[in-house]
gemmi code that builds the backbone of each chain (N, CA, C; Angstrom):
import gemmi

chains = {
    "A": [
        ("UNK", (109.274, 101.470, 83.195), (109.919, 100.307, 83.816), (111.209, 99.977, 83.077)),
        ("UNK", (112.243, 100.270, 84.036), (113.470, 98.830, 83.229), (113.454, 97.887, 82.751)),
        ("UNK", (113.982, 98.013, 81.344), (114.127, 96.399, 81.038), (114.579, 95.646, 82.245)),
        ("UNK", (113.498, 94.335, 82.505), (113.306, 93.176, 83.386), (113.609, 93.414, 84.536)),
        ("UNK", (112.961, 94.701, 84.764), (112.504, 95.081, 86.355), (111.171, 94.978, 86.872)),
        ("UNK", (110.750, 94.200, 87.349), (109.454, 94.368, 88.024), (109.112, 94.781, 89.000)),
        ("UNK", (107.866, 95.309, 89.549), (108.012, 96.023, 90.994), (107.304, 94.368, 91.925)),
        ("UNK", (108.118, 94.054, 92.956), (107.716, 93.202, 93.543), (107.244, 93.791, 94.961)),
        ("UNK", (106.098, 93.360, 95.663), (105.641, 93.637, 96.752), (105.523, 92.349, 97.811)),
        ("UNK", (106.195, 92.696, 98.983), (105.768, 91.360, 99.549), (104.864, 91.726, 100.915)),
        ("UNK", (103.812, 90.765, 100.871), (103.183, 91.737, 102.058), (103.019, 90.819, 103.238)),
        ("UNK", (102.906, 91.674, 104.286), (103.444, 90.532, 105.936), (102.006, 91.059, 106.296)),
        ("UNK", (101.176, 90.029, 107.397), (100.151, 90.483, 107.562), (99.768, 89.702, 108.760)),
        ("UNK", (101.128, 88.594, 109.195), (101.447, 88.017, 110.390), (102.087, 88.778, 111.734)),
        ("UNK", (101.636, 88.418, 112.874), (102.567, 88.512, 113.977), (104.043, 87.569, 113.593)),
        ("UNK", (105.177, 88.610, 114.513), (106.298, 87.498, 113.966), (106.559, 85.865, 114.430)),
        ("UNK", (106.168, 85.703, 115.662), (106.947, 84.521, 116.441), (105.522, 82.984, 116.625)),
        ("UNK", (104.602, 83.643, 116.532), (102.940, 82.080, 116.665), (103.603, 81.487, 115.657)),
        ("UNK", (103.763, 82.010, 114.266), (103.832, 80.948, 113.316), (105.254, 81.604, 112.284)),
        ("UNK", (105.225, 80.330, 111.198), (106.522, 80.533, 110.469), (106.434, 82.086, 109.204)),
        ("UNK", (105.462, 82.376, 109.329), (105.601, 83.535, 107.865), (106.145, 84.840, 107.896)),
        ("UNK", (106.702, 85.095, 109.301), (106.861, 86.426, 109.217), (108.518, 86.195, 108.647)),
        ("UNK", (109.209, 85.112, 109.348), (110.886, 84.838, 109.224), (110.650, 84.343, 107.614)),
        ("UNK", (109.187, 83.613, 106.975), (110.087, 83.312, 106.177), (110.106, 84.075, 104.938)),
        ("UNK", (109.096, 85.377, 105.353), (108.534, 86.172, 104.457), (110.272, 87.218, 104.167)),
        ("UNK", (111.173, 87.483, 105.335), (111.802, 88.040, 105.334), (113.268, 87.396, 104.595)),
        ("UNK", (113.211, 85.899, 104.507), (114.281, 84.861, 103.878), (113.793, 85.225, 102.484)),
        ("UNK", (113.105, 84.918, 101.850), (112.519, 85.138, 100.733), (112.618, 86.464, 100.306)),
        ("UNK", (112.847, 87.839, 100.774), (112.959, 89.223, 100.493), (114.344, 89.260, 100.003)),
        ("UNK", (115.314, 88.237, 101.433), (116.757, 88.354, 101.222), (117.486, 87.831, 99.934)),
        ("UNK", (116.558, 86.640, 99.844), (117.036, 85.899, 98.804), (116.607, 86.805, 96.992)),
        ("UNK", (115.631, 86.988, 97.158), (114.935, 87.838, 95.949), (115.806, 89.089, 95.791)),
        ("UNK", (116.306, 89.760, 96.871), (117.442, 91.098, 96.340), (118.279, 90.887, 95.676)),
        ("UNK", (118.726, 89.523, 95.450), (120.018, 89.173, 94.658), (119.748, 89.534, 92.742)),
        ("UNK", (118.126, 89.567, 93.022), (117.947, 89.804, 91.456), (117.497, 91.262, 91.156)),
        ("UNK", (117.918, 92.641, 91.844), (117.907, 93.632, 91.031), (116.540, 94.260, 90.927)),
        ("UNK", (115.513, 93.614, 91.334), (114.320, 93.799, 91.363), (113.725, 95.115, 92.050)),
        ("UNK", (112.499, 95.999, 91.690), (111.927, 96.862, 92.243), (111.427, 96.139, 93.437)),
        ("UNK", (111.831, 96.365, 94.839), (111.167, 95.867, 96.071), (110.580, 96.081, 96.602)),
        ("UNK", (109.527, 96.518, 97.291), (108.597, 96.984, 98.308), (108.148, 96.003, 99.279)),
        ("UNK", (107.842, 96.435, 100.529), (107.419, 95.720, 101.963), (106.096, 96.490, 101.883)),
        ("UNK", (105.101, 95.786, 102.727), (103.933, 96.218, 103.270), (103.676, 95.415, 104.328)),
        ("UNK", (103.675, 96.045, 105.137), (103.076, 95.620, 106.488), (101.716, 96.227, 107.270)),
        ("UNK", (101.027, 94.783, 107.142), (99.412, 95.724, 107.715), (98.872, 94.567, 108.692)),
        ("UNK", (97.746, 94.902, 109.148), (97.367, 93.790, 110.082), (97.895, 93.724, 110.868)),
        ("UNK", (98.381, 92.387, 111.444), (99.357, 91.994, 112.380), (100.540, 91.729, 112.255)),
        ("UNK", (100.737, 92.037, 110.811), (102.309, 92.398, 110.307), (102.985, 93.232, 111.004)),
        ("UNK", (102.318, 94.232, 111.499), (103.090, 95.861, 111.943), (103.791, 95.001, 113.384)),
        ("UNK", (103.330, 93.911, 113.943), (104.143, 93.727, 115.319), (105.570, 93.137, 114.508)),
        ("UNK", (105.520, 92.778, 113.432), (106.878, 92.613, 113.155), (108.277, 93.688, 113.482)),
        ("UNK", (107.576, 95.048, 113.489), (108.454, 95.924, 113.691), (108.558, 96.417, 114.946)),
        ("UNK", (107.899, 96.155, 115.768), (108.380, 96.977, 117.302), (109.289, 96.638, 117.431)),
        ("UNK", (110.091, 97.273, 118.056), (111.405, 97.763, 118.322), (111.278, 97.254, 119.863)),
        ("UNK", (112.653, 96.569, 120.202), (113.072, 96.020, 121.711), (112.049, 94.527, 122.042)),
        ("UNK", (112.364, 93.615, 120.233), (111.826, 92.113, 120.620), (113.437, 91.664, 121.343)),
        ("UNK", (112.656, 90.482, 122.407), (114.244, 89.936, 122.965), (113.256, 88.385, 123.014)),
        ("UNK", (113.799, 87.687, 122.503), (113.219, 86.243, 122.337), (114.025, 84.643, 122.878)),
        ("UNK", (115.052, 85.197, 123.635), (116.020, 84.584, 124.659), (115.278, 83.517, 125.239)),
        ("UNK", (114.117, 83.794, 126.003), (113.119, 83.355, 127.118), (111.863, 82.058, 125.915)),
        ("UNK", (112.124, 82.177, 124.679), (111.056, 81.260, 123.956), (111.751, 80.481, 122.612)),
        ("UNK", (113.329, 80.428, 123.303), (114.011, 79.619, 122.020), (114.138, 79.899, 120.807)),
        ("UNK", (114.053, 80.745, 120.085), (113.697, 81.201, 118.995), (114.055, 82.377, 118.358)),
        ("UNK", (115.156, 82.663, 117.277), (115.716, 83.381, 116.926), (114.815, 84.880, 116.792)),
        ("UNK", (115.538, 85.701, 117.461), (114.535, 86.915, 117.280), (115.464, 87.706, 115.819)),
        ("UNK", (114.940, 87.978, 115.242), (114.974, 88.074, 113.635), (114.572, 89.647, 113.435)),
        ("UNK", (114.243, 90.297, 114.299), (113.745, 92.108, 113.968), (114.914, 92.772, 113.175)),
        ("UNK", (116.439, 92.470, 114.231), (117.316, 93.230, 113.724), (117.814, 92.980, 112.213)),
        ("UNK", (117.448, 92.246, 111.201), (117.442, 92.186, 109.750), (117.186, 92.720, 109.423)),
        ("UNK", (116.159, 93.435, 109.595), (115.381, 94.259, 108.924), (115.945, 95.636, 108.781)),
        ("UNK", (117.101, 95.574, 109.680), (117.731, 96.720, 109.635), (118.749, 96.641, 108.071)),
        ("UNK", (118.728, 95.451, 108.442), (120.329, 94.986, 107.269), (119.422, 95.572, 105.713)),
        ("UNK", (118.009, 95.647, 105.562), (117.731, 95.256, 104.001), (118.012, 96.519, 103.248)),
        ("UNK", (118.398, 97.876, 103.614), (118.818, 98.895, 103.228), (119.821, 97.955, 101.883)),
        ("UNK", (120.969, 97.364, 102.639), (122.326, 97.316, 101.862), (122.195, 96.242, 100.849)),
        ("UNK", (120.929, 95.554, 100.946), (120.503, 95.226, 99.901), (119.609, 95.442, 98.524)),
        ("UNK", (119.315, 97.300, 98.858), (118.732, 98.192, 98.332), (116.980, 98.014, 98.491)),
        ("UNK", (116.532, 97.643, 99.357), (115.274, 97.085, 100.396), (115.449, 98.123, 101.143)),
        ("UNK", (114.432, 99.369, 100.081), (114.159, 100.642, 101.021), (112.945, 101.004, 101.430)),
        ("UNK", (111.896, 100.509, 100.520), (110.600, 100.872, 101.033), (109.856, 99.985, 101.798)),
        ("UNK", (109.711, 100.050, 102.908), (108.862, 99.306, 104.267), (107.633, 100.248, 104.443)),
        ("UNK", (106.579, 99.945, 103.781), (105.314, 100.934, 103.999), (104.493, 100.150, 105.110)),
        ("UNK", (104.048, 101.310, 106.119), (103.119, 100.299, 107.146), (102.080, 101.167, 107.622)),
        ("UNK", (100.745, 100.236, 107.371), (99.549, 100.825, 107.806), (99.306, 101.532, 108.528)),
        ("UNK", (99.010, 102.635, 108.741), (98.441, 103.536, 109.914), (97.383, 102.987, 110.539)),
        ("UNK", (95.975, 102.672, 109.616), (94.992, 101.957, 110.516), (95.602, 100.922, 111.528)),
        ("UNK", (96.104, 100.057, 110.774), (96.616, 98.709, 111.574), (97.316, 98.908, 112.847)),
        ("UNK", (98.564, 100.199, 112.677), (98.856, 100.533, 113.883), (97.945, 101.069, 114.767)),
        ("UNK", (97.113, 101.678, 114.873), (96.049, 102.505, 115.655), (95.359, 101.369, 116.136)),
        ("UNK", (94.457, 100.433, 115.043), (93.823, 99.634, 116.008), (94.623, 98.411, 117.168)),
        ("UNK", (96.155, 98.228, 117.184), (96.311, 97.362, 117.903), (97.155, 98.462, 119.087)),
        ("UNK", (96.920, 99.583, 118.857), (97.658, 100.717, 120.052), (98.458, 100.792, 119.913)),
        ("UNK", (99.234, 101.451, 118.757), (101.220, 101.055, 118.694), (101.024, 102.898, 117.750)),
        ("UNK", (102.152, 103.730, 117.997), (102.107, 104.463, 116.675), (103.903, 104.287, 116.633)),
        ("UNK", (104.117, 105.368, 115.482), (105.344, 105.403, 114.964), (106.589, 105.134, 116.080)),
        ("UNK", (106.566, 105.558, 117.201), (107.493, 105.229, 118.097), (107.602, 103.963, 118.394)),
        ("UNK", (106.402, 103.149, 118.529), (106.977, 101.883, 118.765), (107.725, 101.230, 117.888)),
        ("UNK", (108.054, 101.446, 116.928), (108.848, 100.748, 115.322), (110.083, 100.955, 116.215)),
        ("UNK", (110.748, 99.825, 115.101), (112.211, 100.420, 115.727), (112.623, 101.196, 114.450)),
        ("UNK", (113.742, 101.659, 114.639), (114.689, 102.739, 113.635), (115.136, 101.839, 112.209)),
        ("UNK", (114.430, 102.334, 111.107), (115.347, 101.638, 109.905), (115.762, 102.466, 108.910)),
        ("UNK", (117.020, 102.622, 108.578), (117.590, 103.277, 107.920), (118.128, 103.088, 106.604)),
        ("UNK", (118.158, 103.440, 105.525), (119.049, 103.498, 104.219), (119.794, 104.748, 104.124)),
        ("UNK", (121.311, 104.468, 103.460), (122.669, 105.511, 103.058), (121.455, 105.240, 101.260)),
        ("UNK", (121.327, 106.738, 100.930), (121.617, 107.258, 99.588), (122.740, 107.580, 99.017)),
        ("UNK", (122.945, 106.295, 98.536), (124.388, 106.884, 98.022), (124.563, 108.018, 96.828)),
        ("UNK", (123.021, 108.195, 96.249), (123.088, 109.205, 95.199), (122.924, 110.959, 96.218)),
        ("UNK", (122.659, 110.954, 97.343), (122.835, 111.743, 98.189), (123.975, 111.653, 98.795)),
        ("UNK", (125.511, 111.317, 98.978), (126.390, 111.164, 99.338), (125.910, 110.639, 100.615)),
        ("UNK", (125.448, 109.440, 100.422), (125.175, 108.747, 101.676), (124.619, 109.033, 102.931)),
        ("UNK", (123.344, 109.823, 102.272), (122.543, 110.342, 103.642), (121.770, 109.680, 103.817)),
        ("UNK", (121.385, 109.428, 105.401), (120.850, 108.223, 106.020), (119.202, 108.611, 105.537)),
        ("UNK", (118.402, 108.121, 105.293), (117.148, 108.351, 105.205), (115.930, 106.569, 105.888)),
        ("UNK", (115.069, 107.495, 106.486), (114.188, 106.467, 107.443), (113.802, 105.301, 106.105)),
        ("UNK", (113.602, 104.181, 106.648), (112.877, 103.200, 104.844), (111.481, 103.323, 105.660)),
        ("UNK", (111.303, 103.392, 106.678), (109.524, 102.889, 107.296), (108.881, 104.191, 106.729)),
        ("UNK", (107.833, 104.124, 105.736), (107.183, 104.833, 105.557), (105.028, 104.242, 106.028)),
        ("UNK", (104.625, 105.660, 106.936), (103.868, 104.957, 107.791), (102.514, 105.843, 106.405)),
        ("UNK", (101.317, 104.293, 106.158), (100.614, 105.304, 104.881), (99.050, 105.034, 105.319)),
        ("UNK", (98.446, 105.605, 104.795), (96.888, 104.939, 104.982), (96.614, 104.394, 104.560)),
        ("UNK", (95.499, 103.431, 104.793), (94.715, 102.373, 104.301), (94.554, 102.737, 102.444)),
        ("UNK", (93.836, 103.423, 102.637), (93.713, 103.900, 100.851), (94.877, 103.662, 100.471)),
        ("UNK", (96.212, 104.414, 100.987), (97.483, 104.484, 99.972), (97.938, 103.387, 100.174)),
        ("UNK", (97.645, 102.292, 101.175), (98.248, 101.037, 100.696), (97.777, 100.497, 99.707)),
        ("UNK", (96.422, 100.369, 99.366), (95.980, 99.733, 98.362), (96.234, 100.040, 97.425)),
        ("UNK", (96.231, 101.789, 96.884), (97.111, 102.007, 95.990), (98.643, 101.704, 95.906)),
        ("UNK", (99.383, 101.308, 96.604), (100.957, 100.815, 96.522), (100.847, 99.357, 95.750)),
        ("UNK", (99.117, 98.966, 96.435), (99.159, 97.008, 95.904), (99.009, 97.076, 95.023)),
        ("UNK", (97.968, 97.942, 94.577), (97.535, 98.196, 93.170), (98.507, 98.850, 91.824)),
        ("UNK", (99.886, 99.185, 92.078), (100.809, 99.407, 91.402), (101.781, 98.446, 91.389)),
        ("UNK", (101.544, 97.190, 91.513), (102.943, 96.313, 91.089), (102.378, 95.290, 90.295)),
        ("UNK", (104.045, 94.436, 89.615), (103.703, 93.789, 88.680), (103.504, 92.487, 89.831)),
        ("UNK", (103.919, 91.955, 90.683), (104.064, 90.991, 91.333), (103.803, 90.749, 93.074)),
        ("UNK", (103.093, 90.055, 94.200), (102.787, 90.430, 94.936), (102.682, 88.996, 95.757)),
        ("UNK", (103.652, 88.678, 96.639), (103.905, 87.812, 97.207), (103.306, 88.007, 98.995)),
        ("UNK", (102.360, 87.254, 99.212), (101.894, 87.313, 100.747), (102.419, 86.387, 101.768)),
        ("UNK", (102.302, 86.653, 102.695), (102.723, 86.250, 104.074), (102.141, 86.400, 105.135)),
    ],
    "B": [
        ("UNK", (93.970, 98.555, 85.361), (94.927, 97.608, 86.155), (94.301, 96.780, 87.491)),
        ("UNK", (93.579, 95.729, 87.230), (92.747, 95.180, 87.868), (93.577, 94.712, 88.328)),
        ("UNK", (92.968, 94.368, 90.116), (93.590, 92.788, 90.835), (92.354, 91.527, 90.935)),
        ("UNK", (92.814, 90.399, 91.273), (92.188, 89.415, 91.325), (92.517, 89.493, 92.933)),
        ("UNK", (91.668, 89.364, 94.017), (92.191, 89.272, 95.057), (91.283, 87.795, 95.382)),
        ("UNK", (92.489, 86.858, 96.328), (91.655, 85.285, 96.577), (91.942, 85.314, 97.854)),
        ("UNK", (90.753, 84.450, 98.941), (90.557, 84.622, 100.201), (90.236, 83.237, 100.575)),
        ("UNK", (91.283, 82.900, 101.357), (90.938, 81.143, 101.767), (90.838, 80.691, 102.956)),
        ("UNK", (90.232, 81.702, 103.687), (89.782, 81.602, 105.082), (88.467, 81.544, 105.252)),
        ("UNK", (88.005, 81.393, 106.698), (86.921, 81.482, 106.720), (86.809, 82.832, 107.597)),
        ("UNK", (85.460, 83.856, 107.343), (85.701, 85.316, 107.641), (85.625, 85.355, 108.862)),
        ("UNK", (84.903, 83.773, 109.525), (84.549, 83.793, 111.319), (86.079, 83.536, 111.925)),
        ("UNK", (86.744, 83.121, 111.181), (87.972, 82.909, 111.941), (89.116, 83.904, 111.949)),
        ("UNK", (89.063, 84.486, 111.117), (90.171, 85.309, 110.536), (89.894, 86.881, 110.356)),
        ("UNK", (90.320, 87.903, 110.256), (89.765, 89.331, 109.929), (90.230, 89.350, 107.945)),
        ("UNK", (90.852, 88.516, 107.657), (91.422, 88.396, 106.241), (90.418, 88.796, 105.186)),
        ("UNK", (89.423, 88.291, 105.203), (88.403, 89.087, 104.183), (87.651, 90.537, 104.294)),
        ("UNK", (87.646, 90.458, 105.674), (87.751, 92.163, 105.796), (88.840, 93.230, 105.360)),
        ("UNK", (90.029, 92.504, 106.086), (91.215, 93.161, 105.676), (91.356, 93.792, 103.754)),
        ("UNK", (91.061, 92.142, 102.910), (91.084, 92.131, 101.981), (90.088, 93.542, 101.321)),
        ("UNK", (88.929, 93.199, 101.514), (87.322, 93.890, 101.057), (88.338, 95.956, 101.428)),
        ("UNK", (88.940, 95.881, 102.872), (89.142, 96.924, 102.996), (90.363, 97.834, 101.680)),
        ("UNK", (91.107, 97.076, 101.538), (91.867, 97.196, 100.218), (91.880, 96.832, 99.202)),
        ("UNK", (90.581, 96.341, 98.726), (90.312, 95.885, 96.998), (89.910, 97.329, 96.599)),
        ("UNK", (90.149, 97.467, 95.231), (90.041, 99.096, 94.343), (88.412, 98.343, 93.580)),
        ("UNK", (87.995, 100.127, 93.149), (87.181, 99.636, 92.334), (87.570, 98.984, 91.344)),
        ("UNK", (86.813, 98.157, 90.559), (87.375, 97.120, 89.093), (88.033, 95.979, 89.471)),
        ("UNK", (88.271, 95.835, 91.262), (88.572, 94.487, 91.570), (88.087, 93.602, 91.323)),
        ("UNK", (88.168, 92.184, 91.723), (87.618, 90.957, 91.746), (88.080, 90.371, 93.206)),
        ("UNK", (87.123, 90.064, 94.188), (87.586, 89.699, 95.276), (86.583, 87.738, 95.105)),
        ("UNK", (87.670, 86.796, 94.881), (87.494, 85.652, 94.684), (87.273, 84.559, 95.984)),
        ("UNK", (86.310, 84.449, 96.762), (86.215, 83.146, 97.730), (86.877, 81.771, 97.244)),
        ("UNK", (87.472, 81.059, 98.132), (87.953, 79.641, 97.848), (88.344, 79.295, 98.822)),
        ("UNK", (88.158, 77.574, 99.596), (88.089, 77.108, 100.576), (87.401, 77.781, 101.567)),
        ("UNK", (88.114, 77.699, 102.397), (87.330, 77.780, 103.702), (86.516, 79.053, 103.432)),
        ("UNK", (87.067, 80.453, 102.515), (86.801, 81.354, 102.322), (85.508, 81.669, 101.824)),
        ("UNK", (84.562, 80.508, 101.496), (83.576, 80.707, 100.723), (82.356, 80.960, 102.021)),
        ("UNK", (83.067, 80.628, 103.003), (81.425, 80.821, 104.225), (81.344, 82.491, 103.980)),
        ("UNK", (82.329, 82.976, 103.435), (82.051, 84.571, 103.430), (81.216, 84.862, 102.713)),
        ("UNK", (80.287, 84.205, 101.504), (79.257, 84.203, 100.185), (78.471, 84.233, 100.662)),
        ("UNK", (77.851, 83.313, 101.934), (76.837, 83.581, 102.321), (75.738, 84.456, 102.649)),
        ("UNK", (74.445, 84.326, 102.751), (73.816, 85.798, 103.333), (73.473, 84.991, 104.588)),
        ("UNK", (72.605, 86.607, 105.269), (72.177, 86.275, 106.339), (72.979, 85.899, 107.259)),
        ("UNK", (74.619, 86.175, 107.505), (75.543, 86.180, 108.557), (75.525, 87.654, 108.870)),
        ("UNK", (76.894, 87.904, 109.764), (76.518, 88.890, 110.274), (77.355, 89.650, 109.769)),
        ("UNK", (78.345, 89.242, 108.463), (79.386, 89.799, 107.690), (78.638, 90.471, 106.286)),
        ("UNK", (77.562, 90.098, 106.085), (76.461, 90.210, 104.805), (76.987, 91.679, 105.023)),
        ("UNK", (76.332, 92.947, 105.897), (76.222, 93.832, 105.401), (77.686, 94.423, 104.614)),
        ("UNK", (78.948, 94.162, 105.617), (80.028, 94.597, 104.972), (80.656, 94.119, 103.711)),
        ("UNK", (80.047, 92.803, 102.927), (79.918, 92.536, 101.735), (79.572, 93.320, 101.208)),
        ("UNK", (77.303, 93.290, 100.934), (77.447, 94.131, 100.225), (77.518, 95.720, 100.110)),
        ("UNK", (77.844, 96.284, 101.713), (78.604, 97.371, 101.577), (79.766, 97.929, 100.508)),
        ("UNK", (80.515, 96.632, 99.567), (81.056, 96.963, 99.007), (80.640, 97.550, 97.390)),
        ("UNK", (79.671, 97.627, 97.527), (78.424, 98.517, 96.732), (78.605, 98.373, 95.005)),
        ("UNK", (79.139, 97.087, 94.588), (79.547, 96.638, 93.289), (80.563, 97.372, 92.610)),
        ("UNK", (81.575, 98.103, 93.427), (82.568, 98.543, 92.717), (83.565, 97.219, 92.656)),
        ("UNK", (83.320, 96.030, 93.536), (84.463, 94.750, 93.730), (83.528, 94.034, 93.255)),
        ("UNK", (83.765, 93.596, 92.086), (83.327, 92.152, 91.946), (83.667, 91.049, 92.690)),
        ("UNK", (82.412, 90.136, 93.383), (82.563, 88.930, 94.117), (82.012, 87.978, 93.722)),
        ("UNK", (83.197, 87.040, 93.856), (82.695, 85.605, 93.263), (83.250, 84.798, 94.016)),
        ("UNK", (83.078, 83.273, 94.086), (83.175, 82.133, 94.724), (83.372, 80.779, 93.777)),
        ("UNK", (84.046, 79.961, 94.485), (84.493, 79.118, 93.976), (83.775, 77.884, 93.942)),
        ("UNK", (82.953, 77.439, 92.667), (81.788, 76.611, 93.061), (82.016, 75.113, 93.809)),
        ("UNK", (82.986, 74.644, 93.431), (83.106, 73.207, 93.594), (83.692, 73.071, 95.320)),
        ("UNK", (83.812, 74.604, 95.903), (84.181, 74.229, 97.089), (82.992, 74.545, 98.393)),
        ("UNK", (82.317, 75.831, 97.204), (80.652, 75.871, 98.565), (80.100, 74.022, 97.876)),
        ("UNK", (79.955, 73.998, 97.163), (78.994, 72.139, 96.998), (79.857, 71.467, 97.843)),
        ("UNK", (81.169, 71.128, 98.358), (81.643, 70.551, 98.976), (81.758, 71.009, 100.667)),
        ("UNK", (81.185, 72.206, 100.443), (81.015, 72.585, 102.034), (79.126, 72.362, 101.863)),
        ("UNK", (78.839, 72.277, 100.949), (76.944, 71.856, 101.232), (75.942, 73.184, 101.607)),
        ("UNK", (77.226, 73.822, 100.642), (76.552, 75.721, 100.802), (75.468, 75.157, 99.182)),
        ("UNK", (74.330, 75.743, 99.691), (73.692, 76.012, 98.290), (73.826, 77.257, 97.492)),
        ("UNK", (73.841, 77.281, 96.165), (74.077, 78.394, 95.790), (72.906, 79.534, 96.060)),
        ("UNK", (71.947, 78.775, 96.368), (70.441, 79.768, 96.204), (70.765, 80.876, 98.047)),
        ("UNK", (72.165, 80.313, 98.129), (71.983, 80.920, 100.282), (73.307, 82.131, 99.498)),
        ("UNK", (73.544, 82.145, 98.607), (74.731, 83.541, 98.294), (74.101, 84.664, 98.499)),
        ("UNK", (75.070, 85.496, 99.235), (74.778, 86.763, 98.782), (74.309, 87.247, 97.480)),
        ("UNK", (73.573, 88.535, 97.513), (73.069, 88.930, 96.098), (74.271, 89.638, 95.203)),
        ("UNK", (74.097, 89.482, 93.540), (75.039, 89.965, 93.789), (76.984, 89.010, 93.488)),
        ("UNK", (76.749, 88.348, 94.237), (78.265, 86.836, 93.961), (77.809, 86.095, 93.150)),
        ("UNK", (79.304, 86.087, 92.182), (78.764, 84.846, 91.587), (79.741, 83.801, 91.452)),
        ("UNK", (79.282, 82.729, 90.705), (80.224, 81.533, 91.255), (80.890, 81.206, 89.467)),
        ("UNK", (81.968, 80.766, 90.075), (83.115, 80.439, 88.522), (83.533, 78.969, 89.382)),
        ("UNK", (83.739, 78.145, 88.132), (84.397, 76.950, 88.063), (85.593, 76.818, 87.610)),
        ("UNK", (86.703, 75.665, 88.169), (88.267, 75.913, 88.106), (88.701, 76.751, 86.485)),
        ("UNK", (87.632, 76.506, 85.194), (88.002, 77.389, 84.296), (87.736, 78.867, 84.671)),
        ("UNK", (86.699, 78.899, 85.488), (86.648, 80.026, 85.512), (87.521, 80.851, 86.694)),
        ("UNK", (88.183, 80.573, 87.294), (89.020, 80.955, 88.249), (90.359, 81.019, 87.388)),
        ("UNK", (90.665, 80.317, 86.572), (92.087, 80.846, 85.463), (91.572, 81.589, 84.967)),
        ("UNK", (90.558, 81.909, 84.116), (90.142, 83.072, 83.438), (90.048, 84.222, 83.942)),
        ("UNK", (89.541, 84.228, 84.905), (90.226, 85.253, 86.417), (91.409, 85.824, 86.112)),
        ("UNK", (92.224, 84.769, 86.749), (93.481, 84.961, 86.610), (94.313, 85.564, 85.570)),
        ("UNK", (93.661, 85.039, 84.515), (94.245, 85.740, 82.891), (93.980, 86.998, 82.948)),
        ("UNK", (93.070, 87.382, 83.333), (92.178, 88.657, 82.384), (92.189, 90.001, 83.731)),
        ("UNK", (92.836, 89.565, 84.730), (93.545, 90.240, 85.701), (94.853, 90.796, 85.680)),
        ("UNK", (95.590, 91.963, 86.102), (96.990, 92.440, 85.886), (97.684, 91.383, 86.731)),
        ("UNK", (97.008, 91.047, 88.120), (98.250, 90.654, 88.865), (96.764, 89.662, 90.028)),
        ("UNK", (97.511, 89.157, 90.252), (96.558, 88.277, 91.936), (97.008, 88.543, 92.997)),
        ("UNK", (96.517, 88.609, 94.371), (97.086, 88.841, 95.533), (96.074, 87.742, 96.331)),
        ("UNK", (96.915, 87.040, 96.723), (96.858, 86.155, 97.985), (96.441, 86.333, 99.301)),
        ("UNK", (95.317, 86.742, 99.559), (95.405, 87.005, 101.557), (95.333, 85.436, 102.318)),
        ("UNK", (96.972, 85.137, 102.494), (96.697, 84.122, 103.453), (96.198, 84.268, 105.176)),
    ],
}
model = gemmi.Model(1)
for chain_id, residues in chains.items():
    chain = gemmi.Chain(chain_id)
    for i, (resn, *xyz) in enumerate(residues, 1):
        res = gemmi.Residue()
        res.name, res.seqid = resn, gemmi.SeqId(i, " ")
        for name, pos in zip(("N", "CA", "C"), xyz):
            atom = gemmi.Atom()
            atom.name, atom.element = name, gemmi.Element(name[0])
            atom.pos, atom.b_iso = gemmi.Position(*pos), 0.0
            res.add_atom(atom)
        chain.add_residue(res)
    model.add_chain(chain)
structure = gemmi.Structure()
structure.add_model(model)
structure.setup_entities()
């Protein structure tokens, strides 16, 4: 570990729009990049509807907030790990996500996917490797 | 590298303590509190997937909140045991990290 790097995990486990945790789980990610920190996402449960791809929220007042998630690359917010079980049991697989991308800039800026899709076991092992672990 | 994992639902309402139980490691501690403690119980219909978790997770409960729900301790699962607010920091201490399933 770096001196005063910790690995922080924040984990979403909400649908985005019934209630407030999915937006504010993602304010709190934005705000926390400012400190340099090891980051990680996990999304399981009913977190994973956070990511389908083609929310339009016009029709229920309410800021639809998906496309951020695109932005957290450039805040070096690369790893988005998301359950496989979780997707399977609510009928969604990898296509329904939408597209999220990070530039490596130590690769001369090659685009690489951040959604990494893991199993149940390897999430727990991802939880089970950090110093810090913020839920939502 | 233990977790303390704490569950403050109740398991009839929520899939959260399943969820949880499904991702605690062995050498966990999976902690009931509030509403979360109807999960201690036996004789629901969640008992077996408790103690399915076959004592690799330690389970415990938070006493002062089953007496305030009018759970007796003698109705726990076999097996749970119950810590008082010291014993829920001591938890906390003697754990790497806590995780929250809200």
């Amino acid at each position: 570990m770096e001196d005063g790097v910790k690995k922080f995990l924040y984990v979403n486990r909400k649908a985005p729009y019934g209630t407030i945790y999915a937006l504010e789980s993602l304010e709190v990610v934005l705000i926390g990049a400012a400190f340099d920190q090891d980051v990680s996402l996990a999304f399981l449960d009913d977190g994973v509807f956070q990511l389908v791809k083609s929310q339009d929220t016009k029709d229920i007042g309410v800021k639809n907030f998906s496309p951020t998630f695109r932005a957290l690359g450039d805040y070096e917010v690369t790893k988005l790990f998301v359950e496989k079980e979780s997707l399977d049991e609510r009928g969604l697989t990898a296509d329904d996500l939408q597209e999220i991308m990070w530039e490596d800039e130590d690769e001369d800026y090659a685009e690489k996917p951040s959604i990494r899709i893991i199993s149940r076991t390897e999430m727990a092992d991802v939880m089970s490797d950090q110093d810090v672990i913020l839920s939502f | 590298m233990a977790t303390l994992h704490t569950v403050n639902k109740s398991p009839f309402a929520t899939q959260t303590l399943l969820s949880c139980l499904g991702h605690a490691k062995a050498g966990d501690t999976v902690l009931m509190i509030e509403d979360g403690v109807y999960g201690a119980a036996s004789n629901t219909g969640l008992a077996d997937a408790m103690v399915g978790m076959g004592g690799a997770v330690t389970l415990a409960v938070l006493a002062p909140d089953l007496k305030a729900r009018g759970i007796d301790e003698g109705r726990l699962l076999s097996g749970v045991k119950t810590v008082d607010y010291a014993g829920f920091v001591e938890l906390a201490a003697t754990h790497d990290r806590t995780q929250n399933w809200l």
